[in-house]
C-alpha positions, 0 to 999 in steps of 0.5 A, spaced: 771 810 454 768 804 451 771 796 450 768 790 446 762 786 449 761 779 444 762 783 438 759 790 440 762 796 443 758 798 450 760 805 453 763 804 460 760 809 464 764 815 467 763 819 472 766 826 475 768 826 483 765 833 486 771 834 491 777 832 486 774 833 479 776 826 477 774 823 471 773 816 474 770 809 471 763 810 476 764 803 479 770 806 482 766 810 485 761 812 491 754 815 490 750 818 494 743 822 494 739 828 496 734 824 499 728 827 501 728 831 506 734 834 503 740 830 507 746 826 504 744 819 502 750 814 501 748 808 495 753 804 494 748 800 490 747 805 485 739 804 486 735 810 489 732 816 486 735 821 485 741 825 481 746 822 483 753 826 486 759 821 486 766 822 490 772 818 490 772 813 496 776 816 500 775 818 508 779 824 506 775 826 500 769 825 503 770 830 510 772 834 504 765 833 502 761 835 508 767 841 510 766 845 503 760 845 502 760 840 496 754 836 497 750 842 497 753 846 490 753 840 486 745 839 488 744 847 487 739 847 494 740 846 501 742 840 504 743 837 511 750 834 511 751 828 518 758 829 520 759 822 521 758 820 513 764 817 513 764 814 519 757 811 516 759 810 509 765 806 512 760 801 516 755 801 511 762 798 506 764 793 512 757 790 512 757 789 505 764 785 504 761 781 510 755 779 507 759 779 500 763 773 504 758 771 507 754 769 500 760 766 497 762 761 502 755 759 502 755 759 494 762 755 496 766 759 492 769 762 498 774 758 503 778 761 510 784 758 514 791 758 511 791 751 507 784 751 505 786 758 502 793 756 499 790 750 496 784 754 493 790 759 490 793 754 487 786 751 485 785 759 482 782 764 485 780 771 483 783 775 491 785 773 497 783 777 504 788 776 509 786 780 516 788 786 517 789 785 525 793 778 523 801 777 524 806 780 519 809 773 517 801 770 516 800 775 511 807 775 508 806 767 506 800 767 504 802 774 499 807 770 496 803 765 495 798 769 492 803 773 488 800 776 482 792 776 485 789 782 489 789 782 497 785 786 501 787 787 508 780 792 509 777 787 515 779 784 521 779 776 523 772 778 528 769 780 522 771 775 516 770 771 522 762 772 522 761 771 514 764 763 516 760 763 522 766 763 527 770 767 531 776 770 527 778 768 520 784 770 518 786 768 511 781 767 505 781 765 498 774 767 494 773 763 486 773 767 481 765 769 479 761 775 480 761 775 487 769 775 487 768 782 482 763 785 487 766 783 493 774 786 490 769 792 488 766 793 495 773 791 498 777 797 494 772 801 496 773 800 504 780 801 503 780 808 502 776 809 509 781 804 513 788 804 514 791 798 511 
């Protein structure tokens, strides 16, 4: 797959999921490694050595994973599988959004609270979080307001809370930018991992 960048064609980087078969652009993806001593090593940055196995982020590919065998027969050698891997990469996606939050509210491209958050909606925004432990009505009237922009309900007010240095947070709106994309990529990701 490839599209224009200023001019040129760049190549957008696809990667195949080894659990569903899945041809898929690599940031929808999840990566992990072999690490040395042969366990099975989320990177969700996409930086550790090795070659990398990709799946799709969901609970269910990723227990399919460690059950089949997959990790071991995409490698081609033993491996050491832990049988909480989505337990752990669910908790290492949570820290992730948080701190992601957490540098845009800093940045000042992220703001909490149900009219800070309409305003920055109405302002422009590139996604909206509603908690997903808020009210029902809560949620409906920011989603109306947010119309046709992303909403992710993948954390709960404690932890969107800790990204603004407060107990609980229930409604943000982030400004558009690269900690927006990063944050809606690691967003989507979390969302195969929590019910919505």
């Amino acid at each position: 797959m490839s599209h224009r960048k200023g001019g040129k064609v760049a190549e957008v980087p696809e990667r195949r999921c080894i659990v569903t078969g899945e041809v898929r652009h690599k940031e929808d993806l999840l990566r992990v490694v072999i690490g040395p001593d042969g366990s099975v090593v989320p990177d969700l940055e996409e930086r550790l050595p090795g070659r990398g196995l990709w799946l799709c982020p969901s609970r269910d590919v990723v227990n399919t994973a460690c059950a089949k065998n997959a990790f071991a027969r995409a490698a081609r050698q033993k491996v050491v599988v832990d049988t909480a891997l989505a337990d752990r990469i669910e908790e290492l996606l949570t820290r992730k959004c948080i701190d992601l939050l957490s540098l845009a509210r800093r940045a000042g491209q992220a703001v909490a609270g149900f009219e800070k958050a309409r305003a920055q909606i109405s302002e422009g925004a590139a996604l909206v979080l509603a908690a997903r432990d808020g009210a029902a009505d809560g949620k409906s009237k920011i989603e109306a307001k947010a119309r046709d922009l992303p909403i992710y309900s993948v954390l709960d007010a404690a932890e969107i809370g800790a990204a603004f240095g407060r107990e609980k947070a229930v409604h943000v709106a982030v400004a558009p930018g690269g900690l927006a994309n990063r944050l809606g990529r690691s967003c989507k990701r979390l969302e195969g991992f929590r019910a919505v």
